[in-house]
N, CA, C and O atoms as a DFTB+ gen file, in Angstrom:
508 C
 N C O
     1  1       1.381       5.916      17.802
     2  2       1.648       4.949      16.763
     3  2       0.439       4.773      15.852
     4  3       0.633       4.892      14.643
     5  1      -0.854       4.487      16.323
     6  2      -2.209       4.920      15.522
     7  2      -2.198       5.814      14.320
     8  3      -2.447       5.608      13.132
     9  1      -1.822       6.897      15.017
    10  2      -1.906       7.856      13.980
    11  2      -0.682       7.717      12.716
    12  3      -0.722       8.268      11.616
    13  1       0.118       7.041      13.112
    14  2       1.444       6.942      12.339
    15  2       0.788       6.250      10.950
    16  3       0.777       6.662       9.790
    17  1       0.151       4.814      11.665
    18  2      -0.225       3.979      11.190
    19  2      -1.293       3.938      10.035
    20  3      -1.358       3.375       8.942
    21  1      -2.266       4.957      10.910
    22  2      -3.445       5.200       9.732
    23  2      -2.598       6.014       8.950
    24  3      -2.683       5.844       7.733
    25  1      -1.876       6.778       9.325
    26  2      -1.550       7.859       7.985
    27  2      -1.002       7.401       6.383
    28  3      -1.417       7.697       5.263
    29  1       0.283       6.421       6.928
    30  2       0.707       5.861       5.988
    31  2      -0.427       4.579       5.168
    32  3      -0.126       4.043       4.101
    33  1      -1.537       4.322       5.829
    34  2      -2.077       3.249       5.254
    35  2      -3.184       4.506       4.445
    36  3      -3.694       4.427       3.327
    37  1      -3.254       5.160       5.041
    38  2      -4.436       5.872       4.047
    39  2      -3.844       6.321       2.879
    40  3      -4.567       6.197       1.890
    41  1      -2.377       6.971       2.624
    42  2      -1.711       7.486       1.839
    43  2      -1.404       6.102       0.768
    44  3      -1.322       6.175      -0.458
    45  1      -1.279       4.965       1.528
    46  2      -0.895       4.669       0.422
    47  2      -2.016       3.578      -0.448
    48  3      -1.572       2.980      -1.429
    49  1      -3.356       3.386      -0.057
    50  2      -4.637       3.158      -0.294
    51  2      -4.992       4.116      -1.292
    52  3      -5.701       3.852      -2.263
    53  1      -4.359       5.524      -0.973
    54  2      -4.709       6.441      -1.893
    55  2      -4.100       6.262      -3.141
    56  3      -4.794       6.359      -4.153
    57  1      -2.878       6.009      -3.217
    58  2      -1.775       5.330      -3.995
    59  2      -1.927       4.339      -5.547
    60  3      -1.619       4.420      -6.736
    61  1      -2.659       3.339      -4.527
    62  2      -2.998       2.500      -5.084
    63  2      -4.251       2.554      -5.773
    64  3      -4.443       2.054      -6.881
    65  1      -4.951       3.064      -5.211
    66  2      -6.842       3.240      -6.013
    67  2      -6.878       4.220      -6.945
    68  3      -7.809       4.229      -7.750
    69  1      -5.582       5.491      -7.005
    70  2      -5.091       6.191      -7.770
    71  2      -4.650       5.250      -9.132
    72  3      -5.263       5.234     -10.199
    73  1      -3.543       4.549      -8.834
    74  2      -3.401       3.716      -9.540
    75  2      -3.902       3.199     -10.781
    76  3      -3.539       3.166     -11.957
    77  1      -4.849       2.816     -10.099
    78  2      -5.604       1.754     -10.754
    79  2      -7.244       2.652     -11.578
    80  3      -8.034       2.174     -12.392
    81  1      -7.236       3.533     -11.168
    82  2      -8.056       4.893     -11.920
    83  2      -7.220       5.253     -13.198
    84  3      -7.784       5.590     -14.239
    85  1      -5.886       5.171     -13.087
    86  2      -4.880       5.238     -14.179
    87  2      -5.245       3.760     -15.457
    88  3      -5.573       3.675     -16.640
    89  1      -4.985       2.956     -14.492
    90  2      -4.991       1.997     -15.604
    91  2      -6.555       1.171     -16.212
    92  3      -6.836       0.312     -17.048
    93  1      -7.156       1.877     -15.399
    94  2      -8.727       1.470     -15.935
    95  2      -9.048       2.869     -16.763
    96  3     -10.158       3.118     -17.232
    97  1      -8.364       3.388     -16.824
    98  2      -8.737       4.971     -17.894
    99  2      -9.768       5.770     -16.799
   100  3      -9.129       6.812     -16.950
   101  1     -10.291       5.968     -16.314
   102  2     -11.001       6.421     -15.525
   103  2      -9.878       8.119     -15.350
   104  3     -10.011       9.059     -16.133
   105  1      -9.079       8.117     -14.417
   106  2      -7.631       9.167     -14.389
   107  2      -7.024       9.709     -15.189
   108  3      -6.642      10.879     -15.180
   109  1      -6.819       8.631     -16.244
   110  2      -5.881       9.032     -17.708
   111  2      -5.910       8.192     -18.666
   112  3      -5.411       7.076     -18.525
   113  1      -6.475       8.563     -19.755
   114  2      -6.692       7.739     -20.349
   115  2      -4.923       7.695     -21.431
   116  3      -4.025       8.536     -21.450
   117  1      -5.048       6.234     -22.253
   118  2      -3.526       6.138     -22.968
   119  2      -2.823       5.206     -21.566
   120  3      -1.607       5.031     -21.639
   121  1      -3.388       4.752     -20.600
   122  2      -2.394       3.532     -19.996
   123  2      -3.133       2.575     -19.469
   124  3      -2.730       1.849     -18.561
   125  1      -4.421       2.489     -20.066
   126  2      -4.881       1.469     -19.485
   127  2      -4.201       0.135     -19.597
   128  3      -3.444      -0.162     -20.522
   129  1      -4.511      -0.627     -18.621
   130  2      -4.382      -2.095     -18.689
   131  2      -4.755      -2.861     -17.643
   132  3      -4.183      -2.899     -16.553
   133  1      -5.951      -3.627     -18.047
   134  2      -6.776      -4.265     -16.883
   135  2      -6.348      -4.859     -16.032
   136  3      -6.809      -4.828     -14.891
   137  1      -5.222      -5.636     -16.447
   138  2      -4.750      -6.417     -15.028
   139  2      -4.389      -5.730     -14.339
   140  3      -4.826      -5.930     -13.206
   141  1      -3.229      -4.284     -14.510
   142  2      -2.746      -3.770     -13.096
   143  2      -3.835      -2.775     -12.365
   144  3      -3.798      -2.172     -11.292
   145  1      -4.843      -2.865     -13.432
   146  2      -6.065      -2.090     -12.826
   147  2      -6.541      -3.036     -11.327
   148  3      -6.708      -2.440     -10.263
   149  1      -6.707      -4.463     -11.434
   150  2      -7.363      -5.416     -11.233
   151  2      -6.142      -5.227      -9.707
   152  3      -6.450      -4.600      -8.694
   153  1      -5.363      -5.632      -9.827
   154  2      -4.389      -5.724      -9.081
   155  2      -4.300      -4.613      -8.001
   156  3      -4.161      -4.721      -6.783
   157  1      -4.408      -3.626      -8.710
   158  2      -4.087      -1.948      -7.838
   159  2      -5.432      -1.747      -7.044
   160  3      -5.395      -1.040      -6.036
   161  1      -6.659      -2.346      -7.450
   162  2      -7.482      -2.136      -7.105
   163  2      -7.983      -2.820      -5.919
   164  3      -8.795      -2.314      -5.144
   165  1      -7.295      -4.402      -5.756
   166  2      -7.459      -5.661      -4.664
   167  2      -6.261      -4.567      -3.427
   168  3      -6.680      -4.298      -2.301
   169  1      -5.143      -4.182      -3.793
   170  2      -4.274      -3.847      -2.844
   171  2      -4.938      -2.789      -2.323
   172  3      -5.275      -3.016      -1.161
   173  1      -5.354      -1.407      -2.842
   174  2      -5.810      -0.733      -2.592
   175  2      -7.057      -0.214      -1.520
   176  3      -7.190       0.725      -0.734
   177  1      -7.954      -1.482      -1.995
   178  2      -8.934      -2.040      -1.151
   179  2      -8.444      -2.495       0.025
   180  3      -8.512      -1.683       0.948
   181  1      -8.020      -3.440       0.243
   182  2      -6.971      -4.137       1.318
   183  2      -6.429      -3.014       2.170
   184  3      -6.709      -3.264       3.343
   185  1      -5.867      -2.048       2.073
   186  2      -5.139      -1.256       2.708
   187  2      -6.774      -0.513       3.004
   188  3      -7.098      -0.273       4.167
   189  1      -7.129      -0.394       2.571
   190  2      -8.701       0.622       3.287
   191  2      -9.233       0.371       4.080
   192  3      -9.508       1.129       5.010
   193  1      -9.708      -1.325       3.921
   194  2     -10.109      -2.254       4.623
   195  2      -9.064      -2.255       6.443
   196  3      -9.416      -2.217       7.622
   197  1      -8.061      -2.305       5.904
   198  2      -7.080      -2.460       7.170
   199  2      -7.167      -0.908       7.944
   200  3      -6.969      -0.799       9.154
   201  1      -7.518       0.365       6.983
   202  2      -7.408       1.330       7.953
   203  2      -8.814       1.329       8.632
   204  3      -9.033       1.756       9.765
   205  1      -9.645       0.845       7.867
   206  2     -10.835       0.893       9.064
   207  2     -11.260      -0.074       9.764
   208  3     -12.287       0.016      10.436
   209  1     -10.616      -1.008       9.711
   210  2      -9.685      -1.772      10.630
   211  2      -9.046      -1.322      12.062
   212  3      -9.183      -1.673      13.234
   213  1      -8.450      -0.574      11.508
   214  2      -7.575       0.004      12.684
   215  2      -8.656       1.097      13.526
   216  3      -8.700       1.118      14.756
   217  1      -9.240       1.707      12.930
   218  2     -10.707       2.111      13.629
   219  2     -11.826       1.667      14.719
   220  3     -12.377       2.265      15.644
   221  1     -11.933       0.095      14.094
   222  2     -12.944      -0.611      14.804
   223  2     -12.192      -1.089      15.989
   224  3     -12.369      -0.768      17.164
   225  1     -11.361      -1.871      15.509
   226  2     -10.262      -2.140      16.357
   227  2      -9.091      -1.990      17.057
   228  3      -8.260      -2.898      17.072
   229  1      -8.881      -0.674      17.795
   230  2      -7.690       0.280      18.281
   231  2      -6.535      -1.012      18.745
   232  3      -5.355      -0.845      18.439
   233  1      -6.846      -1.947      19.293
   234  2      -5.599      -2.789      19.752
   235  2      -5.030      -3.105      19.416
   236  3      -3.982      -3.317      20.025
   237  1      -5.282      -3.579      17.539
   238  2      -4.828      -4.204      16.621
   239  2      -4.553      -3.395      15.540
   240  3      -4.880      -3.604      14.372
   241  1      -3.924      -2.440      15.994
   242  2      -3.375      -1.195      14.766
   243  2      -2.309      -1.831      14.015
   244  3      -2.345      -2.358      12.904
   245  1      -1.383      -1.685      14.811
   246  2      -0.078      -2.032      14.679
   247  2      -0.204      -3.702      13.094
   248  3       0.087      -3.680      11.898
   249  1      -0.752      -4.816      13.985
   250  2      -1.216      -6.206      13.363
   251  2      -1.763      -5.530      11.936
   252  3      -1.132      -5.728      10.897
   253  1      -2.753      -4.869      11.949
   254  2      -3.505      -4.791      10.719
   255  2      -2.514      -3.920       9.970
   256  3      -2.174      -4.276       8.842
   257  1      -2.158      -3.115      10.353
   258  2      -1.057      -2.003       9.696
   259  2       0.375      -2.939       8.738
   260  3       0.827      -2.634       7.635
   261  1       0.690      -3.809       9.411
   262  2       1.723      -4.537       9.004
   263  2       1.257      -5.649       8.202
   264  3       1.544      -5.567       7.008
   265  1       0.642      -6.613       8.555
   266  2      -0.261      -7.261       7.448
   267  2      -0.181      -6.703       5.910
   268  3       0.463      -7.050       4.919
   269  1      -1.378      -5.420       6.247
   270  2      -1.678      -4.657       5.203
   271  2      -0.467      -4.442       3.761
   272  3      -0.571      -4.573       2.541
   273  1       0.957      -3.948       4.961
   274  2       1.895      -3.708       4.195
   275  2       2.232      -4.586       3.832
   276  3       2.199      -4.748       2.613
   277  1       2.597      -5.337       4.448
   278  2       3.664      -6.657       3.705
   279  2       2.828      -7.375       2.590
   280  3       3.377      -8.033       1.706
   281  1       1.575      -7.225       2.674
   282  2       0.699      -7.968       1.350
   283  2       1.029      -7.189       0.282
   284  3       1.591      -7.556      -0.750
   285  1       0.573      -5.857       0.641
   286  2       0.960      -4.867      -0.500
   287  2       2.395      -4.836      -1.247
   288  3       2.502      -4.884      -2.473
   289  1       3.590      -4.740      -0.258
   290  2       4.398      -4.675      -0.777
   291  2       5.011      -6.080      -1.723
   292  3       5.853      -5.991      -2.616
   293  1       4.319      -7.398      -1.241
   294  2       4.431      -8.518      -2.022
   295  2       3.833      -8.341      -3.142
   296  3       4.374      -8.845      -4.126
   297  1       2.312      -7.440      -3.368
   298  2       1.748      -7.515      -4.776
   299  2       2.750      -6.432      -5.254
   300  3       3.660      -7.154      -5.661
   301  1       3.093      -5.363      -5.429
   302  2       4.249      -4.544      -5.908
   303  2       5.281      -5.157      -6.232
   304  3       5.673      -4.838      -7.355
   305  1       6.069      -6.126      -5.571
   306  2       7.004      -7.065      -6.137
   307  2       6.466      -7.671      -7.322
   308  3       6.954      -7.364      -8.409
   309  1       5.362      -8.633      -7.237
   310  2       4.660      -9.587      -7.927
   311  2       4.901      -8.160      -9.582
   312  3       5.515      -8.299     -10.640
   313  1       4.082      -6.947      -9.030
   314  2       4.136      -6.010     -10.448
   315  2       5.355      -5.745     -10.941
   316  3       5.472      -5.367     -12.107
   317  1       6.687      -5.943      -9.928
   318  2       7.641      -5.336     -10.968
   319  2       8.075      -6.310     -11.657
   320  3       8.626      -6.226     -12.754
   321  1       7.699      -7.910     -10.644
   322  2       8.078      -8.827     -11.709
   323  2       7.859      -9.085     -13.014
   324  3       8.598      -9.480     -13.916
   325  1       6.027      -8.621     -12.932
   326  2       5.471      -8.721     -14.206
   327  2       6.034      -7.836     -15.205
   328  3       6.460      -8.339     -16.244
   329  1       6.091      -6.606     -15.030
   330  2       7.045      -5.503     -15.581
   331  2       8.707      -6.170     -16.563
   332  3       9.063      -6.097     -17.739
   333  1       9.264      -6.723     -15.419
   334  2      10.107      -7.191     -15.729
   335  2      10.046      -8.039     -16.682
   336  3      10.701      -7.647     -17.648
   337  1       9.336      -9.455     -16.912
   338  2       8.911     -10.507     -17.823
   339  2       8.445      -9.543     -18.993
   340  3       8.499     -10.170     -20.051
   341  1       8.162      -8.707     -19.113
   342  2       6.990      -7.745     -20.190
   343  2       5.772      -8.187     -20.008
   344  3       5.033      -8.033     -20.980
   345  1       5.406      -8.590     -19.262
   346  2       3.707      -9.078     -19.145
   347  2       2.843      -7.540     -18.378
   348  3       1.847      -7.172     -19.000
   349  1       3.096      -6.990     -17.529
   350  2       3.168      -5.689     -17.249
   351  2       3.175      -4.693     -17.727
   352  3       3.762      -4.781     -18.806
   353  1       2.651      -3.192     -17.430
   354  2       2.961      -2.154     -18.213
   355  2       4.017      -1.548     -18.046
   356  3       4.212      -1.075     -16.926
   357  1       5.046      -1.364     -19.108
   358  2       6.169      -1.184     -18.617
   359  2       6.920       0.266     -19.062
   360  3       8.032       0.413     -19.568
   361  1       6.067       1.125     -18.747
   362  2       5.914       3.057     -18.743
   363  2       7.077       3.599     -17.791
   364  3       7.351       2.982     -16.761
   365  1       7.666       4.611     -18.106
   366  2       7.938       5.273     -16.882
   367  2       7.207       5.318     -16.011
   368  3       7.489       4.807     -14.927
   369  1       5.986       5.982     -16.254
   370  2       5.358       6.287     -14.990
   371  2       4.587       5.244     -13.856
   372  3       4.169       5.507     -12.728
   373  1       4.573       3.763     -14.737
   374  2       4.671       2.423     -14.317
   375  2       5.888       2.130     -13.436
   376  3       5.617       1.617     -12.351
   377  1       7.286       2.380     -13.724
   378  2       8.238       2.600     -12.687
   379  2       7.867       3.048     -11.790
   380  3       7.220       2.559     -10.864
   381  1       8.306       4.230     -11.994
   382  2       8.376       5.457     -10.807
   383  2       7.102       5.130      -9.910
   384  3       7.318       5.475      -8.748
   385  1       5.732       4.522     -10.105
   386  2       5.049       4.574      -9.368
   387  2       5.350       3.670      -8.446
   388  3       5.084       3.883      -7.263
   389  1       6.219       2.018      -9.051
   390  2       6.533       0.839      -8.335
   391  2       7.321       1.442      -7.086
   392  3       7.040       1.379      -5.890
   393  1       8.574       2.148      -7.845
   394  2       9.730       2.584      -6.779
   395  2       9.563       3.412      -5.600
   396  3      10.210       3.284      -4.561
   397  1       8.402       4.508      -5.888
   398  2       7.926       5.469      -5.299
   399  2       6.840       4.651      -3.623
   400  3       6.749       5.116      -2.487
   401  1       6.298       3.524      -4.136
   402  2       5.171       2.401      -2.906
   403  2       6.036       1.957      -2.886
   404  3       5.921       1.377      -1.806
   405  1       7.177       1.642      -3.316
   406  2       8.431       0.498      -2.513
   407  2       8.728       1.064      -1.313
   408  3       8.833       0.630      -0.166
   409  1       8.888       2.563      -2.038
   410  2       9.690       3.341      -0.539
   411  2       8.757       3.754       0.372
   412  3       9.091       3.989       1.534
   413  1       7.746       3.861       0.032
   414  2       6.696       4.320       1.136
   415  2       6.237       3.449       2.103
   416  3       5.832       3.692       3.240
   417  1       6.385       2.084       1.331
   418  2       5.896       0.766       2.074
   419  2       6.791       0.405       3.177
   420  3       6.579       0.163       4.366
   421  1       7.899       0.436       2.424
   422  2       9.572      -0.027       3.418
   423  2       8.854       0.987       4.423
   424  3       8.171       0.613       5.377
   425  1       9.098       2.321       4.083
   426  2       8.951       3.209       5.434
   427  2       7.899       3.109       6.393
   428  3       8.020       3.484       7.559
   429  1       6.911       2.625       5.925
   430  2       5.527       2.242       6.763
   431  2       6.191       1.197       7.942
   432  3       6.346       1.490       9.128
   433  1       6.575      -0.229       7.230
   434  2       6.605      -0.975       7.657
   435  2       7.985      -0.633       8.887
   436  3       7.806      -0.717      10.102
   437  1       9.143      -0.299       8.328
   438  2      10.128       0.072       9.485
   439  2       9.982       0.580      10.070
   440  3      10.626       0.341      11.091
   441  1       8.922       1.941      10.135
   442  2       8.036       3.084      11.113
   443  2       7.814       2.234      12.090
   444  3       8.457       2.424      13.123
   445  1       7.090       1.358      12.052
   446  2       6.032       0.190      12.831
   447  2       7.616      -0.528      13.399
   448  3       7.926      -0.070      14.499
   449  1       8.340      -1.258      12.997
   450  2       8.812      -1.862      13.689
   451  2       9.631      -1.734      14.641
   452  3       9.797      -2.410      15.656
   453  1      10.642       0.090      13.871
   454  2      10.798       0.969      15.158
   455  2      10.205       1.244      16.380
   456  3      10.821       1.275      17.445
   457  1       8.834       1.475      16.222
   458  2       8.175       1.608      17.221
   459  2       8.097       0.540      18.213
   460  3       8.067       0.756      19.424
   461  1       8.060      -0.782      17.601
   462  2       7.954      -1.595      18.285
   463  2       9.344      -1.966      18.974
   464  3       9.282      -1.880      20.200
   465  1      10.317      -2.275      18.580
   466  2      11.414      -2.066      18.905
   467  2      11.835      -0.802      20.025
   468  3      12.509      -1.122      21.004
   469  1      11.453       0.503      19.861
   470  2      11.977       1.321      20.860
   471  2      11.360       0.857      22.359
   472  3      11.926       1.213      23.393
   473  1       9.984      -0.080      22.374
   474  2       9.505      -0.887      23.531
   475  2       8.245       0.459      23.764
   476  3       7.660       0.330      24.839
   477  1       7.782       1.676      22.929
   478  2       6.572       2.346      22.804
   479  2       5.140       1.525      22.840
   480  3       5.172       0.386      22.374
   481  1       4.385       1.822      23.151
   482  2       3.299       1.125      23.358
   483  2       2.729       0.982      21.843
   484  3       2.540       1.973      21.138
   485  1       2.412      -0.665      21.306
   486  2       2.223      -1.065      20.129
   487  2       0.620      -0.947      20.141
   488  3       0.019      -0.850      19.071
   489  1      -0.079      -0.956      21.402
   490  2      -1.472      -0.785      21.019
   491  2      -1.946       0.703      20.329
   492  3      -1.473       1.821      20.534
   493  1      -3.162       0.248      19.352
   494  2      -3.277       1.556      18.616
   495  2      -4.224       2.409      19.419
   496  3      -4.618       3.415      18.830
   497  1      -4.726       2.190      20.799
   498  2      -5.013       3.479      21.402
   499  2      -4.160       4.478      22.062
   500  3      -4.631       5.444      22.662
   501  1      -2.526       4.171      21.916
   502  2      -1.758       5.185      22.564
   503  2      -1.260       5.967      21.781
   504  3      -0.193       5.603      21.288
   505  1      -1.701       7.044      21.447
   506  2      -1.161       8.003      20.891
   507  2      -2.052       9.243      21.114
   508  3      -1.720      10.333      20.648
């Protein structure tokens, strides 16, 4: 489950700090916009933070792993809301990136709860 765990949190840390390289021009320039820079960049962090997290702390994989997500996937809501209002950047590739961490997140998070659910050992040294 560890490994499950870091994988999807690193991928999607990557995701996000990607992100936000986009909208600080740094990646591409033509989409900046500071706030979702600002934003992509707190989640992003957060999820890094939680995978080395899950490092220091093998017992608490699972805890930090889910945390991680569900914050994330609340700031992703929070963005499509903004999106939605027009306060947001509201690009295709501003979509597709929302929809694309929706699904990765859902899957993180149901990964984890499967696991926990099948009654597999939730500590993150078994794997």
């Amino acid at each position: 489950m560890a490994r499950v765990a870091r994988w999807f949190l690193a991928v999607e840390a990557a995701a996000f700090l990607s992100a936000a390289g986009v909208h600080s021009g740094v990646l591409w320039r033509g989409h900046e916009h500071a706030r979702a820079a600002t934003a992509e960049t707190v989640i992003g962090l957060e999820l890094a933070a939680a995978l080395l997290a899950t490092v220091a702390r093998p017992a608490s994989t699972r805890r930090f792993a889910v945390g991680a997500q569900a914050f994330a996937l609340l700031g992703t809501a929070v963005g499509l809301f903004t999106i939605a209002i027009g306060i947001g950047p509201r690009t295709a590739p501003d979509l597709a990136f929302h929809a694309a961490v929706i699904v990765l997140l859902v899957a993180g998070l149901l990964r984890l709860s499967r696991e926990r659910l099948a009654g597999r050992p939730v500590r993150g040294s078994a794997v």
